[in-house]
C-alpha positions in Angstrom: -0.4 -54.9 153.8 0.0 -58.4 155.3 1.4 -61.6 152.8 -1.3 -63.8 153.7 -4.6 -62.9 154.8 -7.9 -64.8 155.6 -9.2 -67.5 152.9 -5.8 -67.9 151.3 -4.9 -71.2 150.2 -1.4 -72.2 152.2 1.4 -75.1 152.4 2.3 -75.8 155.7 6.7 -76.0 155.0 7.5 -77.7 158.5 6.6 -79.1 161.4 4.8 -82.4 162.0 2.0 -81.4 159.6 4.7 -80.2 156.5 3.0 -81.2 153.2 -0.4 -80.1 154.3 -3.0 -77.5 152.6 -5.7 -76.0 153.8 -7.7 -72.7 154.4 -6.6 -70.0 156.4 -8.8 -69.4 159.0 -7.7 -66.6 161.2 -4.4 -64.6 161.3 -3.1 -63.1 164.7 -0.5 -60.8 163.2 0.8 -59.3 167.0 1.4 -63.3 167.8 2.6 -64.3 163.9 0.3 -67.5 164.2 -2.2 -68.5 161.6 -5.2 -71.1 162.1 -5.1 -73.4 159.0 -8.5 -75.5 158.4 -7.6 -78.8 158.7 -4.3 -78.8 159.5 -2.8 -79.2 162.7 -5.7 -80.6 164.4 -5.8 -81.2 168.2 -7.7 -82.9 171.0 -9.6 -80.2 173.5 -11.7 -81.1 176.5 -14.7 -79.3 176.6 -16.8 -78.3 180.0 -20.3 -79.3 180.2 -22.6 -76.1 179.2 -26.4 -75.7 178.8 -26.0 -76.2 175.5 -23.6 -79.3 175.4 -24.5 -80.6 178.6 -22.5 -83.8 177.8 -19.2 -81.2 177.3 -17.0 -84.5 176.2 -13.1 -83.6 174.0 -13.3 -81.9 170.9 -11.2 -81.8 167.8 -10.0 -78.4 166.9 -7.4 -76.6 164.9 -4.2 -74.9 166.5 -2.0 -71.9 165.9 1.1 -72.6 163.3 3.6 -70.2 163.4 3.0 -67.9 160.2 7.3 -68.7 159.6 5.5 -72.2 158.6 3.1 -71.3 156.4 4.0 -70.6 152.5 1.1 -69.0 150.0 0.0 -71.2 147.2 0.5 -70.2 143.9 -2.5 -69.4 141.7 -0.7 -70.6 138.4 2.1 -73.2 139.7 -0.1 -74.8 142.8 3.1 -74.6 144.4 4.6 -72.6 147.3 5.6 -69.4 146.7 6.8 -65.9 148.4 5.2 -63.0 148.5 6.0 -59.3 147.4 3.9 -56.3 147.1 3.9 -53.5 144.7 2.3 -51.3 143.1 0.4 -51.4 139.9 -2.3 -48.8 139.1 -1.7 -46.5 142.5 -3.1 -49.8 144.5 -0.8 -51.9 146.6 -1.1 -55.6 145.5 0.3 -59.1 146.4 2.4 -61.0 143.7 3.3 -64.5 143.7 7.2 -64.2 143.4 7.2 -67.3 141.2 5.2 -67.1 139.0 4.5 -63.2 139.1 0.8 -63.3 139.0 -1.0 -61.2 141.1 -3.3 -63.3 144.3 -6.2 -62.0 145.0 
């Protein structure tokens, strides 16, 4: 079971963007990079296509290293770890701070 998964609400803890929430978007587990929404946005150059035929530079998100990245918690709104157990023969995440269980 992985620590954070799509849709979790996340902290980025450093970097240029450390402060930072957002969404996660996508998680590349083999890599250990995350897409937050929002955060760590970028300019891309896009080629012209027959649907954009203008193409023209884009704004998009990029990879953060997951190491980055810190799950919110539910109760505190703060950073937190992660741990799993098991509770009722299913494994679940727990916020180690505040020992609630995320969703």
């Amino acid at each position: 079971m992985q620590k954070i998964k799509v849709n979790d609400e996340v902290i980025v803890t450093s970097g240029k963007n450390k402060g930072k929430t957002g969404k996660v978007l996508k998680v590349f587990l083999k890599k250990s990079k995350v897409i937050v929404s929002g955060v760590n946005i970028v300019k891309k150059t896009i080629k012209p296509t027959q649907e954009n035929p203008n193409g023209g530079i884009v704004d998009k998100e990029a990879f953060l290293s997951l190491s980055n990245v810190s799950l919110i918690s539910p109760k505190t709104k703060k950073a937190t770890r992660v741990r799993i157990e098991e509770r009722d023969g299913k494994r679940v995440r727990i916020a180690v701070s505040c020992g609630s269980i995320i969703k």
